[in-house]
C-alpha positions in Angstrom: 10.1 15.9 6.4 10.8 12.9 4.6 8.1 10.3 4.4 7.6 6.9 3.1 4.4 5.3 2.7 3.3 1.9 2.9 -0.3 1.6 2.4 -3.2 -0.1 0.1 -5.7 1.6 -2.0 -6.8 4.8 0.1 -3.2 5.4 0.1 -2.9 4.8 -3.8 -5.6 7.0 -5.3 -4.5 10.2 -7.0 -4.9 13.5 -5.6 -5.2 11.7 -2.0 -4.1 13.0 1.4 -0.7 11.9 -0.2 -0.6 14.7 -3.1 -1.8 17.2 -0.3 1.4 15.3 2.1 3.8 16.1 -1.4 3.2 20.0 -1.1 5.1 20.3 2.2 7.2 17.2 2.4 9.4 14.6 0.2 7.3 11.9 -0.2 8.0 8.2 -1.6 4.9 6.5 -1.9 5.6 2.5 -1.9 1.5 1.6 -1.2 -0.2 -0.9 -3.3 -3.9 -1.4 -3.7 -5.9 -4.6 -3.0 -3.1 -6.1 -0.4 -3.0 -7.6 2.8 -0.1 -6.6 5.3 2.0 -9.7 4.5 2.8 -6.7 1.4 4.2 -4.3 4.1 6.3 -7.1 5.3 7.6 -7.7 1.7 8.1 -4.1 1.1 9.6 -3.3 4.1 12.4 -6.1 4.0 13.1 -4.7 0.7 13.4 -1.5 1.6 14.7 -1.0 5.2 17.5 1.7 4.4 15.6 3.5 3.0 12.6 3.5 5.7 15.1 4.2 8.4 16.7 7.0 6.9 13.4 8.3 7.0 11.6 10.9 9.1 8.3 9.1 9.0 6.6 6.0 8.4 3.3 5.8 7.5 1.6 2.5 7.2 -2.3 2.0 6.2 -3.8 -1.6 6.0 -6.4 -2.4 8.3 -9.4 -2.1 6.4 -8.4 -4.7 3.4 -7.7 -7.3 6.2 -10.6 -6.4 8.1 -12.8 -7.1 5.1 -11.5 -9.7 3.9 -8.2 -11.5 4.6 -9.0 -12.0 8.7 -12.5 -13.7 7.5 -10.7 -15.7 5.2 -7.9 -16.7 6.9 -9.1 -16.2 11.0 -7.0 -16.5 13.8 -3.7 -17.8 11.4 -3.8 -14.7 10.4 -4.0 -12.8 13.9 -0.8 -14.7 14.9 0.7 -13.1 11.4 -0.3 -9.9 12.1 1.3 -9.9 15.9 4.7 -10.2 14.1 4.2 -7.8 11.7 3.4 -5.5 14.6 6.3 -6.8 16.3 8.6 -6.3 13.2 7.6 -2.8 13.0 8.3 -2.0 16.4 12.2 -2.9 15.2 12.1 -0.3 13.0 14.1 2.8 13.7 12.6 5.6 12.4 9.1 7.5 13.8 5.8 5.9 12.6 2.5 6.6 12.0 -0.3 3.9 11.9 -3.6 5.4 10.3 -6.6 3.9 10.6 -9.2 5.1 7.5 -12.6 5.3 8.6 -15.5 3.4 7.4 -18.8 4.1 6.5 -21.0 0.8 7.1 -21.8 0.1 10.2 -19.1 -3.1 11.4 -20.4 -6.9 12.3 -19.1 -8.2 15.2 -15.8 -9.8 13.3 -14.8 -6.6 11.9 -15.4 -4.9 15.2 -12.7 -7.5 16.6 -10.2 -7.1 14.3 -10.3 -3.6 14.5 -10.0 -3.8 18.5 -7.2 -5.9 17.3 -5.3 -3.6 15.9 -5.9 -0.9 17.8 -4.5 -3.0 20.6 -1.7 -4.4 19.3 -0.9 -0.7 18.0 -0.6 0.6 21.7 1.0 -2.7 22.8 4.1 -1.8 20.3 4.2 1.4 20.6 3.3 2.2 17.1 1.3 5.9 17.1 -2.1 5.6 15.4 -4.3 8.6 13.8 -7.6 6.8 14.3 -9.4 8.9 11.8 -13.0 6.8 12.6 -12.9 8.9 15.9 -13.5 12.6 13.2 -17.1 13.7 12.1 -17.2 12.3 8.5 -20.7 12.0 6.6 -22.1 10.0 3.9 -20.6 12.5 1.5 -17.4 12.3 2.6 -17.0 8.5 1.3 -16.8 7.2 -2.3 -17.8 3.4 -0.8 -18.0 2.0 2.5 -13.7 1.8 2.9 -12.7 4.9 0.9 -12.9 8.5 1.1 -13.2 10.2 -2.0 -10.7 12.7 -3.2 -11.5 15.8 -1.8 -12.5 14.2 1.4 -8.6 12.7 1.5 -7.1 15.4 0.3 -8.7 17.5 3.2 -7.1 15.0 5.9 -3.6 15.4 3.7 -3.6 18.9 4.5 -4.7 18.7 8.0 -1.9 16.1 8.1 0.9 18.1 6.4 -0.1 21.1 8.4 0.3 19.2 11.9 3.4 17.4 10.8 5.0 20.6 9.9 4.5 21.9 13.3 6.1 18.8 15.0 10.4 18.4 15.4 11.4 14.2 14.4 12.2 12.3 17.5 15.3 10.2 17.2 14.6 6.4 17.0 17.4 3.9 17.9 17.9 0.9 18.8 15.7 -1.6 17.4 16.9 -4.6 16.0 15.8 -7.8 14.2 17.6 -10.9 15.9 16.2 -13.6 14.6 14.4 -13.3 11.1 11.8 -15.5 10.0 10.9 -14.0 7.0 12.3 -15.2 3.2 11.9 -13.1 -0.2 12.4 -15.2 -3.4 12.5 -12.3 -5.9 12.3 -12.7 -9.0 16.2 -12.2 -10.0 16.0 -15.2 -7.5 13.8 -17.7 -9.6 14.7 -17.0 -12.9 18.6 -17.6 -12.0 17.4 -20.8 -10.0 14.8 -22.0 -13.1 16.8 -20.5 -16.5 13.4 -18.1 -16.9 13.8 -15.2 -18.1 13.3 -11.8 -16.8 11.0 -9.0 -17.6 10.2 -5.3 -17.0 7.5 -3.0 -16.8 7.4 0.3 -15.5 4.2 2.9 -15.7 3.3 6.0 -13.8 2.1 3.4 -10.9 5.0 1.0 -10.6 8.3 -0.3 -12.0 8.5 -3.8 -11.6 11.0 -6.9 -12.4 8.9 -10.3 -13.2 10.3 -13.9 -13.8 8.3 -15.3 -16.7 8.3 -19.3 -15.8 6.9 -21.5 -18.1 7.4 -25.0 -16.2 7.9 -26.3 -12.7 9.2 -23.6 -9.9 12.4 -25.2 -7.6 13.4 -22.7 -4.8 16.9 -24.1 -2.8 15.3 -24.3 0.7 16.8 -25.9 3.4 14.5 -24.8 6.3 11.2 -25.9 7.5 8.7 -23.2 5.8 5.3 -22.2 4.6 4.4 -19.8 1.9 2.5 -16.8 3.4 1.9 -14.7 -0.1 2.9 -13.7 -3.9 3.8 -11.0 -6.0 2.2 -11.7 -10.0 2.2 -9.6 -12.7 -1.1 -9.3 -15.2 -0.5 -8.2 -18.5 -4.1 -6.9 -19.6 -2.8 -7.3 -23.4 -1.6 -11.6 -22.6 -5.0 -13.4 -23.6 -4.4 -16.5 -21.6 -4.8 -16.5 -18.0 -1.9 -17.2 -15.5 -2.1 -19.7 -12.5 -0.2 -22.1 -10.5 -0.5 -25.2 -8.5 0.8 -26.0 -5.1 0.7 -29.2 -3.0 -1.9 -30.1 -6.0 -4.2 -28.0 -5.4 -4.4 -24.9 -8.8 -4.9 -21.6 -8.1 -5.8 -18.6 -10.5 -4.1 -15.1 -10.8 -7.1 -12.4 -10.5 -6.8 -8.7 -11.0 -5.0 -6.4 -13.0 -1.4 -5.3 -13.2 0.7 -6.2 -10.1 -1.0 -7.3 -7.3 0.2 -8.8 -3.8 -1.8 -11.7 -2.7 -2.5 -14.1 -0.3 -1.8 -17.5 -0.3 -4.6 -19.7 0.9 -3.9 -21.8 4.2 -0.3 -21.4 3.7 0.9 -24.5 2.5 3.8 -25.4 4.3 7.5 -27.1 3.1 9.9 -29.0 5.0 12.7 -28.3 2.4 12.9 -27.1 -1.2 9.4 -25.2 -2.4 8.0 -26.3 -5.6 5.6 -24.7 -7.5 4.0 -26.5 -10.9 2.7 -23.5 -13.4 -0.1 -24.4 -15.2 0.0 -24.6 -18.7 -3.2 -26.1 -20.6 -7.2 -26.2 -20.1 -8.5 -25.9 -16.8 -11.6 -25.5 -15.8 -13.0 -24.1 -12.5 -9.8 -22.8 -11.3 -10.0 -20.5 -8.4 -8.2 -17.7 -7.4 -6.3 -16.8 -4.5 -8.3 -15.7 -1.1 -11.2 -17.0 -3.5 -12.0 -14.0 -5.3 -13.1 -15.6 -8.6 -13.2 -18.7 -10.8 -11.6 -18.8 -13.8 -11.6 -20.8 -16.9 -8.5 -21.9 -19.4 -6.6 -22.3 -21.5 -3.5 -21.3 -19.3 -0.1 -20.1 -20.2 2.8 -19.0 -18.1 3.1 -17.3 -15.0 4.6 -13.8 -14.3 5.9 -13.7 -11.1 7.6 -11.2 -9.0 8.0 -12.6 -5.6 7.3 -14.9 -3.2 7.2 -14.2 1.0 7.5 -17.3 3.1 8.1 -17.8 7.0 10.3 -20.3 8.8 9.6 -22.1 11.6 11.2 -20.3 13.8 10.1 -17.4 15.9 10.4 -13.6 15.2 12.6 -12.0 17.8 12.9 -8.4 17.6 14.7 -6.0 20.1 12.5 -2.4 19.9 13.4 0.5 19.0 13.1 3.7 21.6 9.8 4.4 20.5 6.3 5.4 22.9 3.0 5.6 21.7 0.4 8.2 21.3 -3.0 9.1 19.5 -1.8 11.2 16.7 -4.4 14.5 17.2 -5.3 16.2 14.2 -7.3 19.4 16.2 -8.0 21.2 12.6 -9.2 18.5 10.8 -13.0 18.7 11.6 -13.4 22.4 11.0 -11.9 21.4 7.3 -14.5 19.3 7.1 -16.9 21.9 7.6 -15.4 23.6 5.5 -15.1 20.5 3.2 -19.5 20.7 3.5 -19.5 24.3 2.8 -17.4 24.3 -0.7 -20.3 21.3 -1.6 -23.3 23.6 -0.9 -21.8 26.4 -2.4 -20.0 25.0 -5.5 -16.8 26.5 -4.3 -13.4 24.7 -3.4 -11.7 24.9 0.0 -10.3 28.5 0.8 -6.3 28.9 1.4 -5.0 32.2 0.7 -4.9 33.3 -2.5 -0.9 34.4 -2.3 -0.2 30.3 -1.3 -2.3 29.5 -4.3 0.0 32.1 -6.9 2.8 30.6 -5.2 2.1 26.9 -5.9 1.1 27.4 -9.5 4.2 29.8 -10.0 6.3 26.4 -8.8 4.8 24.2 -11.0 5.6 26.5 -14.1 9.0 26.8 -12.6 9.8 23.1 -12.8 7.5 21.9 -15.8 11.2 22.1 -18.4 13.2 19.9 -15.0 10.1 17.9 -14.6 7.0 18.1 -16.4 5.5 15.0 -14.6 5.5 16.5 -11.2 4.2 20.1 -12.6 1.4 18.3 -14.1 1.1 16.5 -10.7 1.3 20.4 -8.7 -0.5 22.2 -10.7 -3.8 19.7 -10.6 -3.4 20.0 -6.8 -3.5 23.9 -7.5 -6.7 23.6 -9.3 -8.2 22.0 -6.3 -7.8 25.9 -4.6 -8.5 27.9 -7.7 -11.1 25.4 -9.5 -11.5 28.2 -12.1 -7.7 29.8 -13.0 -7.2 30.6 -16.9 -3.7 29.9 -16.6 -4.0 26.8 -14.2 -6.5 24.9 -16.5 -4.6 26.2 -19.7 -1.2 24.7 -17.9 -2.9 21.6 -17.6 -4.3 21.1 -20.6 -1.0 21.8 -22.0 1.0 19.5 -20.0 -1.4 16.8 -20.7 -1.1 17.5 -24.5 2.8 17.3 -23.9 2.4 13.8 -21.3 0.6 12.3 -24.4 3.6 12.8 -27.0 
């Protein structure tokens, strides 16, 4: 089955439920961590082909919002996140909505937005795998919002087992009639603003960022308010990065690329400008308020921009019905899952599978050394103790290094 994914950081870690997803099915992962869904949006505009040339959609994002962007931002962003819903039901192509579970016990805010989106979910006809509803434990978390590996790899292979056993419906017609929804890239501002252009690619992401040293001017003939941007944070650039809008500075905060919200989304009745701060400033928060920082200032790196018109999204939906995605062998791998903790062993599969997966991985380490590296570490996660599995990946880390 082909797959795309579109989630935030439970859907980012390595050796997730998405390296388990990559044994039995082609996987592109598009998730970034630390995002609200205004990031799905972005990433889904950007790549629709691609999504609806796919068997599956999976999309993960309710947990950042719930703790912190629908706090922050309140009902503005309950309106925002009925039109993402509603954008997604234009989507053809199957889709999968899960819902990571949480540790803490929620306050009543986080129990509403999490009715919210269940709701909504059913109301679009967008299938959800609710995994709260399963018998995790303590143990089974890293924090409050995140499994740890195991415990996500575990649903992965519950996951890959169940989709396996299930035939793609075909999806058609959905449509998007009137679109709301702008992306200033960053091909976009540096032709509009003579900056120039930059790239950075790791094992993570492969970007395109505008570096713009003076005032931002975006063409823009509609009414329009800024919903979110896309930065870049180079950790080896010693001055911080930040902008202003309507006069009011904010701070870039984080690490790499990040996706982030944009405070009380300031709205435009014709061309957006953006001032980039250059100089000493002090007390300069970030967006969604999650730090202060201090100059001196220099630059911005930016990658895109998302803004809405004021128009309404009108959407005509694809064939799609809903239903509660059922993983029935998932708690019994949890057991399992408890069992391998007690006894210092890892989860059983048999060991032919296990011979079989490593014997891939040294099949395609000369066409692709990257993704043997990538098997063979999910291997180890069946065979914790295999001469040739740890020797393999000592040696293909040695070789990664060079």
């Amino acid at each position: 089955m082909n797959i795309i994914i579109i989630g935030t950081s439970n859907s980012v870690m390595t050796e997730s439920y998405v390296s388990a997803l990559k044994i039995y099915h082609n996987v592109s992962n598009l998730s970034c961590g630390r995002v609200p869904f205004f990031y799905h949006i972005k990433t889904i505009k950007q790549n629709i082909d691609l999504i609806e040339k796919s068997d599956l959609l999976i999309i993960d994002h309710y947990i950042n919002d719930m703790n912190y962007y629908y706090p922050r931002l309140g009902d503005s962003y309950l309106e925002e996140c009925t039109d993402f819903y509603k954008l997604l039901s234009s989507l053809n192509t199957n889709i999968l909505n899960i819902l990571f579970p949480i540790r803490k016990k929620l306050n009543r805010h986080e129990t509403d937005y999490y009715n919210f989106v269940k709701d909504i979910s059913i109301k679009e006809n967008i299938p959800m795998l609710d995994l709260n509803l399963f018998e995790f434990k303590s143990e089974n978390f890293w924090d409050d919002i995140h499994l740890n590996k195991k415990t996500s790899f575990t649903v992965g292979v519950s996951l890959a087992n169940n989709l396996r056993a299930t035939t793609p419906k075909k999806v058609a017609g959905g449509s998007i009639k009137n679109d709301p929804y702008m992306i200033f890239d960053s091909h976009h501002i540096a032709e509009s603003n003579n900056f120039k252009k930059h790239e950075f690619k790791n094992s993570l992401i492969d970007i395109t960022f505008c570096r713009c040293t003076d005032q931002i001017h975006i063409n823009n003939e509609e009414q329009c308010k800024l919903l979110s941007i896309g930065y870049f944070l180079d950790p080896s650039r010693k001055e911080e990065q930040g902008i202003s809008l309507q006069n009011k500075r904010f701070s870039f905060s984080g690490n790499l690329y990040l996706h982030e919200a944009i405070d009380s989304f300031p709205e435009f009745s014709g061309d957006i400008r953006i001032t980039v701060l250059n100089g000493n400033y002090s007390n300069t928060p970030s967006f969604m308020g999650r730090e202060i920082v201090d100059g001196p200032f220099k630059d911005a790196d930016i990658v895109e921009l998302l803004a809405k018109a004021e128009i309404d999204l009108e959407v005509n939906p694809a064939n799609r019905s809903y239903y509660d995605f059922e993983l029935p062998d998932l708690n019994e791998l949890l057991l399992k899952f408890e069992e391998s903790l007690t006894e210092n062993k890892s989860i059983a599969i048999s060991s032919e599978l296990v011979d079989i997966l490593r014997d891939l991985a040294i099949g395609i380490e000369r066409l692709n050394l990257d993704k043997a590296y990538e098997l063979m570490k999910l291997v180890k996660h069946f065979r914790p103790d295999g001469v040739t599995i740890n020797n393999k990946i000592k040696d293909y880390e040695n070789k990664l290094k060079n």
